[in-house]
C-alpha positions in Angstrom: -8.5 50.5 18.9 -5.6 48.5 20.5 -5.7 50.8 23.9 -9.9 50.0 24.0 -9.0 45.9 24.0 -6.7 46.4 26.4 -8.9 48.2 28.9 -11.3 45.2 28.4 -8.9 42.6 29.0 -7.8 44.6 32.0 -11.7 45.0 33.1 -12.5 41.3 32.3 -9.0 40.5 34.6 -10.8 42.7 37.5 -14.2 41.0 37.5 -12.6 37.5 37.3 -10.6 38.5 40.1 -13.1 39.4 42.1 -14.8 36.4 41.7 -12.2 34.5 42.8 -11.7 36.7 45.8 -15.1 35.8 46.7 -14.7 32.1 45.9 -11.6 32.4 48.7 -13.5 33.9 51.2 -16.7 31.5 51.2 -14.0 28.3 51.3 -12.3 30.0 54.3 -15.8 30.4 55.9 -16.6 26.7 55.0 -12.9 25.3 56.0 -13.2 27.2 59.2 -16.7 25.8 60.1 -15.3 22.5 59.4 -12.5 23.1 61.5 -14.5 24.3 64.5 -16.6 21.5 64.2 -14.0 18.9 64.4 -12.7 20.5 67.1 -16.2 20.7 69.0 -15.9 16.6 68.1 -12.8 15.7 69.7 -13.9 17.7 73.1 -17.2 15.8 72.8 -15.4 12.7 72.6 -13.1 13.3 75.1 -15.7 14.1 77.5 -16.9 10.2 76.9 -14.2 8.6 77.7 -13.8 10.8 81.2 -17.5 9.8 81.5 -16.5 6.1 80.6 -13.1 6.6 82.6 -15.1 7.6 85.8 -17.9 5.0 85.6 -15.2 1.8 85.3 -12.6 3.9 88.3 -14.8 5.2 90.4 -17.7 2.6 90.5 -15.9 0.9 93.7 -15.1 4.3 95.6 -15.8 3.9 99.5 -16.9 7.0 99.6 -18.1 10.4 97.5 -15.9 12.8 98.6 -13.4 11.3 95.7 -16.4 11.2 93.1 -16.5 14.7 94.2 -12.8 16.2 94.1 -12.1 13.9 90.6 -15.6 15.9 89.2 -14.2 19.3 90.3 -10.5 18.4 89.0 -11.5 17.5 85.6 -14.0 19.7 85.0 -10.8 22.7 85.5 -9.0 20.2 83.4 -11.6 20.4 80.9 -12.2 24.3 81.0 -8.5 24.5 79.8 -8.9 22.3 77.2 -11.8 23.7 75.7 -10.5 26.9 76.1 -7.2 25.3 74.2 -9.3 23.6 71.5 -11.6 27.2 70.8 -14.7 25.5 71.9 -16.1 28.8 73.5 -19.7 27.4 74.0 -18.9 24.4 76.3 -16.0 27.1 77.9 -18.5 29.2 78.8 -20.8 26.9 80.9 -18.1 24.9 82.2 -16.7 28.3 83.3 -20.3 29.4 85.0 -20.3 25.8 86.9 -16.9 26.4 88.2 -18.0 29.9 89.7 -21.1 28.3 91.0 -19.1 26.1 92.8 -16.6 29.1 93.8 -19.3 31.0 95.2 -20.5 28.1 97.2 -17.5 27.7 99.5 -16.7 25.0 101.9 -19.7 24.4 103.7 
């Protein structure tokens, strides 16, 4: 009789634990979707203040061969950091821009 409630307990133990082991895994899931999605934030709004930052320094530019070589120069700059922050959407096409303009050449 004693050896049966113990297998019970034991049995109760396992499905409790498995429940928890599920619980775990759907708050990683959800912690991690938070996570990438504050991450996707920041990069968002640190491409608005380059966009900000290039409208108030480069409003007065004589010409727009600087407009030009700052636009080239940050978005490398900004392929890095996306890469850095895990945003591997916004790396990708920043990454197929950049070879565009590779494959382009002086001209």
């Amino acid at each position: 009789m004693a050896k049966a409630s113990i297998e019970k307990a034991f049995a109760k133990d396992t499905d409790t634990d498995q429940a928890l082991v599920e619980k775990i895994d759907a708050l990683e899931k959800s912690l991690e979707r938070e996570q990438d999605g504050r991450r996707e934030d920041r990069f968002v709004c640190l491409l608005i203040v380059f966009m900000l930052l290039d409208i108030l320094l480069l409003n007065g530019a004589v010409n727009m061969s600087v407009g030009i070589i700052v636009f080239v120069l940050q978005l490398v700059f900004l392929l890095v950091v996306a890469k850095r922050m895990g945003v591997e959407q916004i790396a990708g096409i920043l990454d197929r821009i950049l070879n565009t303009f590779a494959k382009r050449g002086p001209e």
